[in-house]
NULO-135375 format. One record per residue (C-alpha): residue number from 1; residue in one letter; x, y, z. Coordinates in steps of 0.25 Angstrom, whole numbers, padded with zeros to 4 digits. Each point is the difference from the previous one (the first is absolute). Layout:
N
- seq,type,x,y,z
- NUM,A,X,Y,Z
...
//
This chain:
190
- seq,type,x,y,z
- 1,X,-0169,0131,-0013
- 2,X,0007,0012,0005
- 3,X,0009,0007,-0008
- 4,X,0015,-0001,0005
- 5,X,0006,0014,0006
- 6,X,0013,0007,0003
- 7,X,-0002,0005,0014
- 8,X,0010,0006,0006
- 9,X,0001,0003,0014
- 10,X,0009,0010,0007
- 11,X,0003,0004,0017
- 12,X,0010,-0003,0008
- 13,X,0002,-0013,0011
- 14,X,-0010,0006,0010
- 15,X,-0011,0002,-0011
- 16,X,0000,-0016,-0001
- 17,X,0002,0003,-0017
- 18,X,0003,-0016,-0001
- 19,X,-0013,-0004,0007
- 20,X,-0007,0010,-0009
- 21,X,0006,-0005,-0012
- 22,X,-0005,-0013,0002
- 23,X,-0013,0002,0005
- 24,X,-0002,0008,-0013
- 25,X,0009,-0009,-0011
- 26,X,0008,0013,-0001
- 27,X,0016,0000,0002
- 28,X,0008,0009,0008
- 29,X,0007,0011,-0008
- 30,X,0011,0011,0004
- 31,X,0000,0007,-0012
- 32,X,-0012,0006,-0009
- 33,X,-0005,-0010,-0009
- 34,X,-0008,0006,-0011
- 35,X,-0006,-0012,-0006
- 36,X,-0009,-0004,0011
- 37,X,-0014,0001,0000
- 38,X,-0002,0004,0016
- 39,X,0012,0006,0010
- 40,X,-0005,-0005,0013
- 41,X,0007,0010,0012
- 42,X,-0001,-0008,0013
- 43,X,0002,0011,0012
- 44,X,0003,-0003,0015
- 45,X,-0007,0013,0008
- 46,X,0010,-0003,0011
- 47,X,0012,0001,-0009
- 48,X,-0005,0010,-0011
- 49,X,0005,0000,-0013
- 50,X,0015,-0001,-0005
- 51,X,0006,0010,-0010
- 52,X,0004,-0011,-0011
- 53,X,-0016,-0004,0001
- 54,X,-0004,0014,-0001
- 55,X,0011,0000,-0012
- 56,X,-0007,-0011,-0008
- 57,X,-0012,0005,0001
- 58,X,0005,0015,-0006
- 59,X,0005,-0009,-0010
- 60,X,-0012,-0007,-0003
- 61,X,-0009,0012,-0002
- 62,X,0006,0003,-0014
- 63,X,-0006,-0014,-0006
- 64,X,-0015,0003,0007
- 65,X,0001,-0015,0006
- 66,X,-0011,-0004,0008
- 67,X,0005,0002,0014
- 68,X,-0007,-0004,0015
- 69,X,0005,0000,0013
- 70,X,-0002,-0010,0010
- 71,X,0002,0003,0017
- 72,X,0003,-0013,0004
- 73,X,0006,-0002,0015
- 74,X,-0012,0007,0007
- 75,X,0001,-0009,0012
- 76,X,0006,0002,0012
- 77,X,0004,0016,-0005
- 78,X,-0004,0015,0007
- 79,X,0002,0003,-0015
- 80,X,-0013,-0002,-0011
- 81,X,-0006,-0002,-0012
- 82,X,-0003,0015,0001
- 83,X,0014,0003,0006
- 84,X,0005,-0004,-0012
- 85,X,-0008,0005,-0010
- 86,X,0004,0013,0004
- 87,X,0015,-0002,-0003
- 88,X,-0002,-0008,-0012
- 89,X,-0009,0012,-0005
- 90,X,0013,0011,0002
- 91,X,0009,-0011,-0005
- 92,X,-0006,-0006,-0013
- 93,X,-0014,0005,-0007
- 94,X,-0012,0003,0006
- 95,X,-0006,-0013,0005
- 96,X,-0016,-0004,0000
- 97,X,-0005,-0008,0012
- 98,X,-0012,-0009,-0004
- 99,X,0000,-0006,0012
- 100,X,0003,0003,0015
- 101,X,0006,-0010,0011
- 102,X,-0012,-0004,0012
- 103,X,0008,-0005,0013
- 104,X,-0006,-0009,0011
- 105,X,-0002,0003,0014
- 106,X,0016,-0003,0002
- 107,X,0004,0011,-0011
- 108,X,0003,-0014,-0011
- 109,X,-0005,0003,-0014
- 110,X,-0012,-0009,-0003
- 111,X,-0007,0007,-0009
- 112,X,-0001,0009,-0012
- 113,X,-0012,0010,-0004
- 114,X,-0001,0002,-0015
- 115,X,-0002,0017,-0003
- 116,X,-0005,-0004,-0013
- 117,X,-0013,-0007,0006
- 118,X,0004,0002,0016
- 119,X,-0002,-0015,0001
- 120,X,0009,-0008,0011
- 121,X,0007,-0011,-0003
- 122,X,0004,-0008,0013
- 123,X,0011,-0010,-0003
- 124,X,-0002,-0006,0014
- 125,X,-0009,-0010,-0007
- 126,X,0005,-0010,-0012
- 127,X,-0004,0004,-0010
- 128,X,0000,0013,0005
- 129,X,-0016,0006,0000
- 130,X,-0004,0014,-0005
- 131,X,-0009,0007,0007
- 132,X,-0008,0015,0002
- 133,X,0007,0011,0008
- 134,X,-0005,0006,0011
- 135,X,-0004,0015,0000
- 136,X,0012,0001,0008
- 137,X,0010,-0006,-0010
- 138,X,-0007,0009,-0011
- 139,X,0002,0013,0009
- 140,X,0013,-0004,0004
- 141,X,0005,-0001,-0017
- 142,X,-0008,0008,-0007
- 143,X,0012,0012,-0001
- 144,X,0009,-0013,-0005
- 145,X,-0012,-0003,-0009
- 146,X,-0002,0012,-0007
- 147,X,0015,0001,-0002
- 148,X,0000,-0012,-0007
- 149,X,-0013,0001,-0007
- 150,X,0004,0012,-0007
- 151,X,0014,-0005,-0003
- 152,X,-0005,-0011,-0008
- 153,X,-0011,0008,-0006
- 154,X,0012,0010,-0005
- 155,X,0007,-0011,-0006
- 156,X,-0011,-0010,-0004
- 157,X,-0002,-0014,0002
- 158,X,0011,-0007,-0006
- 159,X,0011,0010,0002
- 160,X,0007,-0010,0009
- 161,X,0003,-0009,-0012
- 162,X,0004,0011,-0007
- 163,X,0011,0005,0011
- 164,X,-0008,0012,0003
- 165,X,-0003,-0005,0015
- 166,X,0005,-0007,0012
- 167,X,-0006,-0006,0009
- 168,X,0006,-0002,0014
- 169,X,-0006,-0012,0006
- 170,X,0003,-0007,0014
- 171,X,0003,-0015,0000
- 172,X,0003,-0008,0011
- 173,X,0005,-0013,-0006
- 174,X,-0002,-0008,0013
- 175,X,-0012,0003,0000
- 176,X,-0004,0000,-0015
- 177,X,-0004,0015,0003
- 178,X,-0002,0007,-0014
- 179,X,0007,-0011,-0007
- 180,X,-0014,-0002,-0007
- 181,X,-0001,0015,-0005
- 182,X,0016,0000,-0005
- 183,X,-0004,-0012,-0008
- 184,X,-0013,0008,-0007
- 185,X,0008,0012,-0004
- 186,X,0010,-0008,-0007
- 187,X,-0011,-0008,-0006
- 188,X,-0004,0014,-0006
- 189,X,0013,0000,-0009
- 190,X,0000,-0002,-0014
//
C-alpha cells in the first residue's frame, strides 16, 4: 500500500499545473505550503516562469522540501526541455537533468535517454520499451552526462529526498512522456 502524500503543485495556466496535479494526486497551491512532502513546479518553456512561482519556490527553500520541476507543453513549441532549463536554473536553484528529451523525424518528443545509464526509452510503444543508445546519442550527452553524474555524486544518492536536489524532467502528459519517471522519484519519499 502506498503511503498517502501532500504534494503540492505550483505554475501558472499555461504550465497545465491542474493536469499535473492530477496525474500525480497532488493539489495546486499559490502559496508555499511547508508540510508537504514534494513541491512539484510544472513549467511551460514557451511561457517561462512567473514571478509569484519564482516567489514560492524562494519561500520553499527555507523548509529544504523536496522540490522537482516538470516541463510540460513540449509540443507544438520553438521553446524546449533545454530552453527552459536554462531559465529555471537563473530563476530557482540549480536544476539536475537525469534525462534529456529525443524528438522524431518531425521535431515531436518521443523519447527520452536516461544520463544515468544512457538507455532510451521510447514511449512510442505501450508500454513504452527501453532500449541501448547509439554511439551517437552517447556522444551527443556525454557533456549533459558528466554534469549530472557529478552533481549527484557531490550530493549523494538520496539527496533528492532530502531537498538537496532537483531534478528537472520533461513530461508530456498526452503522451505519457516521463509521467513514469515523475512517479519513481516521489516513490523515493519518505
Amino acid at each position: 500500500m502506498n503511503p498517502i502524500r501532500r504534494i503540492h503543485i505550483y505554475g501558472h495556466g499555461s504550465a497545465q499545473p491542474q493536469a499535473v496535479a492530477d496525474l500525480f494526486g497532488g493539489s495546486v497551491s499559490n502559496t508555499a505550503e511547508p508540510l508537504s512532502d514534494l513541491a512539484i513546479f510544472a513549467i511551460n518553456p514557451a511561457a517561462g516562469i512567473d514571478q509569484a512561482t519564482i516567489e514560492l519556490w524562494q519561500a520553499l527553500s527555507d523548509f529544504q522540501l523536496p522540490r522537482l520541476v516538470v516541463v510540460n507543453e513540449l509540443e507544438g513549441s520553438d521553446s524546449d526541455f533545454d530552453d527552459a532549463v536554462l531559465i529555471a536554473n537563473r530563476v530557482f536553484d540549480s536544476l539536475v537533468t537525469p534525462y534529456l528529451v529525443l524528438h522524431s523525424e518531425a521535431g515531436d518528443p518521443i523519447a527520452l535517454i536516461d544520463l544515468a545509464t544512457l538507455k532510451i526509452i521510447d514511449y512510442n510503444t505501450t508500454p513504452p520499451t527501453v532500449q541501448e543508445s547509439d554511439d551517437e546519442h552517447k556522444t551527443l550527452v556525454a557533456d549533459f552526462r558528466a554534469e549530472y553524474l557529478e552533481a549527484v555524486e557531490d550530493v549523494g544518492e538520496s539527496a533528492f529526498a532530502a531537498g538537496l536536489l532537483f531534478p528537472a524532467i520533461p513530461i508530456s502528459i498526452t503522451k505519457g512522456i516521463g509521467v513514469d519517471i515523475v512517479t519513481r522519484y516521489i516513490e523515493q519519499l519518505p
